[in-house]
Structure formats: structure tokens, C-alpha cells
C-alpha angles and dihedrals in degrees: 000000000000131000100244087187128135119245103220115224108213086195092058090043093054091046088060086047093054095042078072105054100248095272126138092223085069089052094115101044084045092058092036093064103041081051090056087051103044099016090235149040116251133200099250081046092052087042099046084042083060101044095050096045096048097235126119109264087244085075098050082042100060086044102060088033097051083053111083086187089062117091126209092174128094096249121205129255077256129051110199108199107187106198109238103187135122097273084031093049092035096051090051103271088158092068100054086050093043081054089053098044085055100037084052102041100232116172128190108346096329106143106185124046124253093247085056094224099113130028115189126224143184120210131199085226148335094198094239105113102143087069095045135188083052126188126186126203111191085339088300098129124230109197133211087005121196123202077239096047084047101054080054097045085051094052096050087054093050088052099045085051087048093054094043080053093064 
């Protein structure tokens, strides 16, 4: 299978980090928007955030560590959000993830797949009740979801990303 990962560009993330003028007061819109590029934060990104902006890594570190929206892991092409909350979780939610984490072949605590393409998520709640159980793919909703209706959901993905391939 293919690497879907992201090469980072430490020239693009300094000019992000430019484009803010190299303050700390700026640390979290700085690491907003590399996220939003890359998906994640990776080491060389905290270390070269530090560096520009003149703090100890430690710093960068508990701030992209005390965010639970920020990301240090590699994520896939396909993030796959399962809604957990009480209509999700009531109306079965577990077993769609259940469904993912098999059809993916995660194993432990492995999020994202080995071919990179999907990383799999649980979320305290979408705010879309009404339509649970609720999945997101890359914040695109899928309503009243089914393990069945999320194997097929997950197929139709793999072959989208296999005709943008060609």
C-alpha cells in the first residue's frame, strides 16, 4: 500500500510563523494553522516554533499537548469522527466504531490505518443528535449510520482516493 503521509515543509511552516510576527502571544494561531496544513504537529514543527519565537520547546510542547484539539500524530487522507454522546451511544454508536476499528485493522491504541489513508476518532459530541448515531469524515456528516452503512461508506472512500490516484 502507499504512504499517504504529508511531507512537512519547514520553509512553509516558518513562513506561518513569520506571517505572525514571531510573537508568543501568536503560539496557538501559529500551530492552528500548520495543523490545518499538515494535520499534525510534529517534533522538527514544536522544535523550529520554539526556536523562532525565542521560548524553550517545553513551552510549545505543553501547548500542543494541553489542546486536545491539537494533533502529534501523523493523521490519515480520512478522518473518521464517531459521535460518542448520549443519542450517538444510545442508538448504538460502539458498534459502528467497533465495525471501523475491524475494517481498518487497528490494533492497541493505533488510530490511523497502515496504508494512512483513515485515522479514526471518538468525540464527546457533533451536535447533531436528531441524526444519531452520527459519523464525520473530514467534518462532512453521515446521519443515522449503520456498521453496515460504514463499511460502505469506507469503500466508497478507498475507491474515490483510488481514482484520484489514476
Amino acid at each position: 500500500m502507499k504512504n499517504m503521509s504529508v511531507k512537512i515543509s519547514m520553509e512553509r511552516v516558518a513562513e506561518i510563523i513569520d506571517f505572525y510576527d514571531c510573537k508568543v502571544s501568536n503560539m496557538i494561531a501559529i500551530l492552528q494553522d500548520v495543523q490545518a496544513e499538515y494535520k499534525y504537529l510534529s517534533p522538527e514543527v514544536l522544535e523550529l516554533v520554539a526556536e523562532k519565537l525565542n521560548i524553550g520547546v517545553a513551552k510549545v510542547y505543553s501547548v500542543a499537548t494541553f489542546y486536545e484539539n491539537f494533533s502529534l500524530e501523523a493523521k490519515g487522507k480520512y478522518i473518521i469522527k464517531v459521535c460518542d454522546g448520549t443519542a450517538c451511544h444510545v442508538r448504538k454508536s460502539q458498534p459502528i466504531y467497533d465495525a471501523i476499528r475491524e475494517d481498518l485493522q487497528l490494533e492497541g491504541k493505533q488510530k490511523t490505518s497502515s496504508d494512512g489513508l483513515f485515522t479514526l476518532e471518538t468525540v464527546a459530541c457533533l451536535g447533531a443528535c436528531g441524526l444519531a448515531p452520527v459519523v464525520t469524515v473530514n467534518d462532512e456528516v453521515h446521519a443515522k449510520m449503520t456498521p453496515e452503512k460504514v463499511i460502505e461508506l469506507l469503500d466508497q472512500l478507498r475507491k474515490e482516493d483510488a481514482k484520484s490516484d489514476d
